[in-house]
C-alpha positions in Angstrom: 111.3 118.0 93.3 109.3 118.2 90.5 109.3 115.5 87.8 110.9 116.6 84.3 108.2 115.4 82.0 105.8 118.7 83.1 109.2 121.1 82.0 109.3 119.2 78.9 105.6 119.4 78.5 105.8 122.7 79.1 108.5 123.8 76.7 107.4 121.2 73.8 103.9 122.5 73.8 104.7 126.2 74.4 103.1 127.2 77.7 103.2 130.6 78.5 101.7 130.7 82.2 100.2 128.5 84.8 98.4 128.7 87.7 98.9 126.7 90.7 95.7 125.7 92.6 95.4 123.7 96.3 91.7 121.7 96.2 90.4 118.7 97.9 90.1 115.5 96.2 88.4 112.9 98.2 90.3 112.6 101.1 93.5 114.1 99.7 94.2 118.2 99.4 96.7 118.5 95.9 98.9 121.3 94.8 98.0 121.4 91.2 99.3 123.2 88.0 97.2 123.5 85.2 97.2 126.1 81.6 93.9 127.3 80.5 95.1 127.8 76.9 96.7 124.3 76.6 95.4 121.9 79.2 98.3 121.1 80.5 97.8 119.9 84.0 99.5 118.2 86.7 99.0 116.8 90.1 102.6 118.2 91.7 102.0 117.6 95.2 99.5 115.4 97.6 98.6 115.2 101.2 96.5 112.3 102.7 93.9 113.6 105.4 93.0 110.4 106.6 95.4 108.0 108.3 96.0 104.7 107.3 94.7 102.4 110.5 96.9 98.6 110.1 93.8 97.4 112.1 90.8 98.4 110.1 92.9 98.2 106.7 91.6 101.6 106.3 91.8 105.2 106.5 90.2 106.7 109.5 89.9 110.7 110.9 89.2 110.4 114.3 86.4 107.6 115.1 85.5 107.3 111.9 86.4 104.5 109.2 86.3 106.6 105.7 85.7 103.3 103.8 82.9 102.0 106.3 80.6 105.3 106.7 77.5 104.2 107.7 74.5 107.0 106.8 75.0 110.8 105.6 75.0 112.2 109.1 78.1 110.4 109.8 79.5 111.6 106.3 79.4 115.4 107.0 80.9 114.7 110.7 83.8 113.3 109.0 84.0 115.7 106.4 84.1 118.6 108.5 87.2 116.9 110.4 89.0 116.3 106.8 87.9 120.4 106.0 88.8 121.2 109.7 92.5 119.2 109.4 93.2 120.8 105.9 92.0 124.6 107.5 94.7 123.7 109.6 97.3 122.8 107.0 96.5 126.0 104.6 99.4 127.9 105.2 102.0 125.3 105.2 100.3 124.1 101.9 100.4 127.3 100.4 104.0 127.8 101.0 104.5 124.9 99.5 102.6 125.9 96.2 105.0 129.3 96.3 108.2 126.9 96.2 107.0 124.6 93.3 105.8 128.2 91.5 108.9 129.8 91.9 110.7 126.2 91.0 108.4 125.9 87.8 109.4 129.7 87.0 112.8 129.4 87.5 112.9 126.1 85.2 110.8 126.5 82.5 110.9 130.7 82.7 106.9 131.0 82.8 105.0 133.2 85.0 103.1 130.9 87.7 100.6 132.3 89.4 99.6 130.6 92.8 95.7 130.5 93.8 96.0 131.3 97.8 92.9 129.8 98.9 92.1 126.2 99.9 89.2 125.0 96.8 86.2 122.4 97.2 85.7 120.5 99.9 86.7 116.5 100.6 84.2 113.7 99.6 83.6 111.5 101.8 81.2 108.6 100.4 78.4 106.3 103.1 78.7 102.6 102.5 75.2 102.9 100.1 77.2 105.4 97.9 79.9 102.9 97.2 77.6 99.9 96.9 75.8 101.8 94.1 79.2 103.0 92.2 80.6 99.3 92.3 77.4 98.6 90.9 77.4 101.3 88.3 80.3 99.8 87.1 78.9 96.3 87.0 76.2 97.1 85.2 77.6 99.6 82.6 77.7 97.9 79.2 74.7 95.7 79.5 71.4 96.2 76.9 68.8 95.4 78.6 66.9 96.3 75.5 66.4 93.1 73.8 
């Protein structure tokens, strides 16, 4: 089910069409709707590629810990399982993109066209690369011209 703030988004604002895309984000694949001429966008659906692992307070694909990655050899091993586990999911997830078109068309009466490939590819980030982000965000603010 789809919540009722994107038909009334929709209809307030006066979109005419969507499209309906499936892409990666991080370790998620989401069904998204989005309008070129407005910018209205919304996350409609979400699938987590990792599983959650009570042990390692963590999500893990196989033998890897996604929030402990250790160099960028290990990065692209567990990103081709996250691309190789949503390959696998494509065509339930793009069924699932043709319900939630034909729900939004039926609803708001817009075309929706749905996008029937799988787009980008998961991000998977080594222990450095989040060191240096919490650290970005440390840092950001401070003038260290004076």
């Amino acid at each position: 089910m789809i919540q009722q703030e994107l038909y009334t988004r929709i209809k307030l604002i006066g979109v005419e069409s969507g499209v309906i895309e499936i892409s990666y984000s991080g370790i998620h694949i989401g069904i998204n709707f989005y309008d070129e001429d407005t910018g209205v966008s919304a996350e409609l659906y979400s699938v987590e590629l990792g599983e959650f692992s009570f042990i390692k307070e963590s999500y893990v694909i196989g033998e890897f810990d996604l929030s402990h990655i250790k160099n960028s050899d290990d990065a692209e091993a567990a990103k081709k399982q996250l691309m190789d586990k949503g390959n696998n999911m494509k065509s339930e997830l793009i069924a699932r993109a043709k319900e939630i078109a034909e729900e939004i068309t039926k609803r708001a009466a817009i075309p929706v066209k749905v996008m029937p490939r799988l787009l980008g590819t998961p991000y998977v980030a080594t222990e450095i690369e989040n060191n240096m982000e919490i650290a970005r965000d440390v840092f950001a603010g401070i003038d260290d011209d004076y």
